[in-house]
N, C-alpha and C positions, 0 to 999 in steps of 0.2 A: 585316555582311559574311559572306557564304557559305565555310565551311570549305575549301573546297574551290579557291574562290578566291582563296584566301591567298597562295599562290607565285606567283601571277601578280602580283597588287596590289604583292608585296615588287620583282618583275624591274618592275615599270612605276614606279615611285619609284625604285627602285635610277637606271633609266635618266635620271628629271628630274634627279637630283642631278650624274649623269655631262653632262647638258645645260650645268647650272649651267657645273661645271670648264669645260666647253668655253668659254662665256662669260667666263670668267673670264681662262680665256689666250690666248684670241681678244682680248681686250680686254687686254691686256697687249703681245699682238705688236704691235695698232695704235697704241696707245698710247707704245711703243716703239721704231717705225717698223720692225719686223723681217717683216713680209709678205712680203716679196721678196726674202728672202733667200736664199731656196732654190726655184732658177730650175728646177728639172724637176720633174715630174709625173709619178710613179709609183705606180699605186696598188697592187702586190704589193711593188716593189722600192724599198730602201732607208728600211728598217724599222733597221737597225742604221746608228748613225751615225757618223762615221769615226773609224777607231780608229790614224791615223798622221797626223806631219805631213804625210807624202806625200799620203797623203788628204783630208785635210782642204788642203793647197796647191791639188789638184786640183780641188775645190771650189769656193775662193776664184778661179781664175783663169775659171772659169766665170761667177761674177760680171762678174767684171770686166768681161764682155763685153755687159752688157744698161746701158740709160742709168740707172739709180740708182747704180750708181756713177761711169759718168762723167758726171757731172750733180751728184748731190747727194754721194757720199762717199768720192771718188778720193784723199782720204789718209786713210780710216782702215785701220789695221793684220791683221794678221791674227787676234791677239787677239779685238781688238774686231768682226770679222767672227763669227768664236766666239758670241760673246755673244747676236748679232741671229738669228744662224741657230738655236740653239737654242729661242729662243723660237717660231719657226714650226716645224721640226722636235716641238716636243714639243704645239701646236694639229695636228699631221696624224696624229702617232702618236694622240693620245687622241682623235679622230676615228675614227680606225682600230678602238682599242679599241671604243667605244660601237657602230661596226658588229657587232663581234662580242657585245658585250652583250643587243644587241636581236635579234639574228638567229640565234647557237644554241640560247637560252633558248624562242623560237618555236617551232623547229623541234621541237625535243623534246616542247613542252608540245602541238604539234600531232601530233605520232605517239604520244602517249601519251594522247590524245584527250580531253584538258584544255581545251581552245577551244571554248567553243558558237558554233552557226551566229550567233549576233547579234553576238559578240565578233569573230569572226575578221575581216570589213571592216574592221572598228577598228583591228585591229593589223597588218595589209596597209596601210590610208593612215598609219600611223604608220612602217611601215617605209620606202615611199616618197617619206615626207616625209626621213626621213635619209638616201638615196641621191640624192634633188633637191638636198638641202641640200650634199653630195659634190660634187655636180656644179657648185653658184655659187660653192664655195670655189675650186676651178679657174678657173672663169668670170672670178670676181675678180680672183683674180694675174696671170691674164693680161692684165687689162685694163693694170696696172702695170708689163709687160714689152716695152712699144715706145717710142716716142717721149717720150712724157713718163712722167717714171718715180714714178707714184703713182694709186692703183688708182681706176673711177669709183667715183663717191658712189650714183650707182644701182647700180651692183652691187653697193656695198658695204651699203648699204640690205637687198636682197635678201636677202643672204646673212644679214646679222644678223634680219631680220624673219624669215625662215623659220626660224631656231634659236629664235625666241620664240615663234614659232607652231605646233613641232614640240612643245615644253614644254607650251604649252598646251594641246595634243590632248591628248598623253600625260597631264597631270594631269586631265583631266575624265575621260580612262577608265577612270584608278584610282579618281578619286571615283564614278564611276558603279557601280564594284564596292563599295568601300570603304560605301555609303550602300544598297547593292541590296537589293531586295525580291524575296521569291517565295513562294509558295505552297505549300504543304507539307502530303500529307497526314500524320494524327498519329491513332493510337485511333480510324480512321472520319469524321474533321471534318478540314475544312480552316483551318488555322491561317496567319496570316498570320506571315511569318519578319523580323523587323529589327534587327539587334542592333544597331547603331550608331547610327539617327536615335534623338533624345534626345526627351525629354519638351517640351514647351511651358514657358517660362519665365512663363507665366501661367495662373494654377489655373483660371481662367472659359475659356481655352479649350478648341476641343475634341480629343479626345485620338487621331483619327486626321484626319492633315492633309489638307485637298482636292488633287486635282488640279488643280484650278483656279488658273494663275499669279496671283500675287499685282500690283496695280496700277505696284509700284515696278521690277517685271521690267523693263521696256519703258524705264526709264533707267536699271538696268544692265547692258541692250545696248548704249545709247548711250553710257555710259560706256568699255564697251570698246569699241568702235569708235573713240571719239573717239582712247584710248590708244594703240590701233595703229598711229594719226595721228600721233598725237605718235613713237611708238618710230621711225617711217620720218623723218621729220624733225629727230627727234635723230643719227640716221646722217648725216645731210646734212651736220647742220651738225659732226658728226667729218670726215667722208670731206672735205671743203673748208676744213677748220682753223677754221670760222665762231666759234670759243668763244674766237680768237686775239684777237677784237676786241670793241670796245666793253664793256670789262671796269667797267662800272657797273651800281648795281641802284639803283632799279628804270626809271631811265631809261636809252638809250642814249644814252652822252656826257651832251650836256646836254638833250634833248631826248626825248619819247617814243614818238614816231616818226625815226630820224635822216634824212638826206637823201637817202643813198646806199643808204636802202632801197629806193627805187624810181629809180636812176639808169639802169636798163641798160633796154634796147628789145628787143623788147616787153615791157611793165609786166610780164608773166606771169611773165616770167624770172628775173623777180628773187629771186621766190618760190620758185624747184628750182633753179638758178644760182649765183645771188649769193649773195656772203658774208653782209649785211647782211639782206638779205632774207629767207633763210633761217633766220639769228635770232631776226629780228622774230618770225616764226613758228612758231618752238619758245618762245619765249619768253611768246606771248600763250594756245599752246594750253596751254603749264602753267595757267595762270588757269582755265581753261576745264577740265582734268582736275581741281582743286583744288578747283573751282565746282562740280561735281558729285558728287564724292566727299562734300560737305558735305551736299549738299540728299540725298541716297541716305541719310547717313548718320543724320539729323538724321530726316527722311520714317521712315526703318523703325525708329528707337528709337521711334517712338511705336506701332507693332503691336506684337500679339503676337505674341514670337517665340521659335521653336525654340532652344537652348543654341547647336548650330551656326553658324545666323544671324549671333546676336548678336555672338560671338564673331570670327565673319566680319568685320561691321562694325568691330570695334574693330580687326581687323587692315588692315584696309581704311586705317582714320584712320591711323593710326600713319603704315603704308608709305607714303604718300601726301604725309604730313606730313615724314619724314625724307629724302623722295626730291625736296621741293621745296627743304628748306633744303639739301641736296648740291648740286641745281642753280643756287642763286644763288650759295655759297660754290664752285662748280668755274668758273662764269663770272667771281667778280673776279680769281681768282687765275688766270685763264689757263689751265685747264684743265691744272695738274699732275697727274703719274701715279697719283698717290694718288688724289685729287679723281677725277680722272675715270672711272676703273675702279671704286670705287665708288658714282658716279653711274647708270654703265652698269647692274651691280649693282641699284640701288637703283630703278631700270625692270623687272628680272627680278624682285623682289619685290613691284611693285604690282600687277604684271602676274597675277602667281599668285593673289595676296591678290582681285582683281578675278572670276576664273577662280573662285575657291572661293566666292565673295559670288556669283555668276551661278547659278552649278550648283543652290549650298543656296537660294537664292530661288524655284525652282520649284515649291516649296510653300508653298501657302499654312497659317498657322499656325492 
């Protein structure tokens, strides 16, 4: 890593960990059914949260006015109103924060002429992924604020897949600093600069790594695509309660297909729809994530590889491994809050672990 590059690397991990938090009470407010709790949408106003009963009444009767509460929680108290609202009020303030996180550290680092021409796109589609990301959290609630009082599973999809995919960006362009190479003249000669890529964990190879992508690249793309898959279809099956049902492993009920996976017309539906369906297919693409994290991981212990790498791999198994026994122990038990936030969790860590196995596999060893 380049000297110089240092405060930038520190503000773009600063911002993954602020991702994390947001995930964390994102997945807390859903979890806890407080999404909707706070019926307006202000993005300068109502930063300070009410500080009287009168305000806070005023608040509550505003509720009252949209179908989650007359629908689903027309007697709970004002207390317990309290409870649901803070947890969305404290997912929009730290939303809030992370815009400022990402956006005066920018500013500065670009007027003080910190940003090379190749970096600054990077951190332009990185800013716009968090002001899109802005904009599906509204998208969202809204959709929970008419007739039936609970938000779509596509939207809600949306808005979680873009917070993973924002993480993502953001940690390959720190690794892309973090691992950087350049050219430096030195005493007349050109010396090449790498302080971070580590040696070869094998003395027979050679000691500057090719360009040339290594063959196991090419499935872990398809790794992560597949994951992506999966992270959109683990949203489904939150946004539609799907984790309510068929709480056996590893068949559903008694059978491994159950019947009601494919009941609803057209067969397609059943599949982005249905409860059961949807299941089904978060359930089979774990196999399918499991299945290849193995054969990646199993395929590159036998190269030579970089300290990085390796160690990539191992993180790779683990998260992989800890994030499938969450998902079978969060489906028997029905998907309590514990269980489930960090199963959600335990997606934002393979996901990384996948991201950093990608990036460091560009070389070959």
């Amino acid at each position: 890593m380049l000297k110089k590059d240092r405060p930038i690397v520190v503000w773009l991990l600063l911002g993954c960990i602020l991702i994390f938090a947001m995930v964390v009470v994102g997945g807390m407010t859903r979890l806890t059914n407080s999404g909707l709790s706070m019926v307006e949408w202000n993005l300068f106003m109502g930063s300070v949260p009410p500080t009287s009963e009168t305000d806070w009444q005023e608040l509550f009767d505003k509720y009252k006015q949209y179908p989650e509460y007359k629908l689903v929680n027309f007697n709970i108290s004002l207390d317990e109103f309290k409870s649901i609202f803070y947890w969305e009020y404290g997912h929009r303030m730290l939303g809030r924060l992370l815009g400022v996180i990402f956006l005066v550290p920018f500013l500065w680092f670009w007027i003080k002429g910190r940003i090379s021409k190749d970096l600054m796109p990077k951190l332009l589609i990185i800013l716009a992924m968090g002001a899109f990301q802005g904009f599906l959290g509204y998208w969202m609630v809204e959709s929970g604020l008419v007739k039936d009082p609970d938000v779509s599973h596509y939207r809600l999809a949306a808005h979680l897949l873009t917070a993973f995919l924002t993480f993502a960006y953001t940690f390959w362009v720190a690794l892309s600093l973090i691992y950087s190479k350049s050219m430096t003249a030195r005493g007349g000669s050109i010396e090449q600069e790498d302080n971070w890529e580590e040696k070869s964990t094998s003395s027979s190879s050679s000691s500057n790594p090719s360009s040339t992508k290594p063959p196991i690249f090419k499935w872990i793309q398809l790794l992560l695509a597949v994951l992506i898959i999966q992270i959109i279809w683990g949203a489904y099956v939150a946004g539609l309660n799907a984790g309510k049902i068929y709480n056996t492993w590893p068949k559903m009920g008694e059978d491994w297909v159950a019947e009601s996976v494919t009941a609803m017309s057209p067969w397609w539906h059943n599949f982005i729809e249905g409860m059961a369906g949807v299941q089904f297919v978060h359930r089979y693409l774990a196999y399918a994530v499991v299945g290849l994290v193995l054969f990646i991981y199993f395929k590159g212990r036998r190269m030579n590889l970089f300290v990085s790498q390796r160690r990539g791999l191992n993180a790779l198994l683990i998260a992989v491994g800890l994030q499938f026994i969450l998902g079978v122990f969060t489906l028997l038990y029905a998907v309590p809050i514990s269980l489930g936030l960090l199963h959600q969790l335990g997606a934002f860590f393979l996901l990384g672990a996948t991201v950093y196995v990608l990036h460091r596999f560009q070389l070959r060893a």
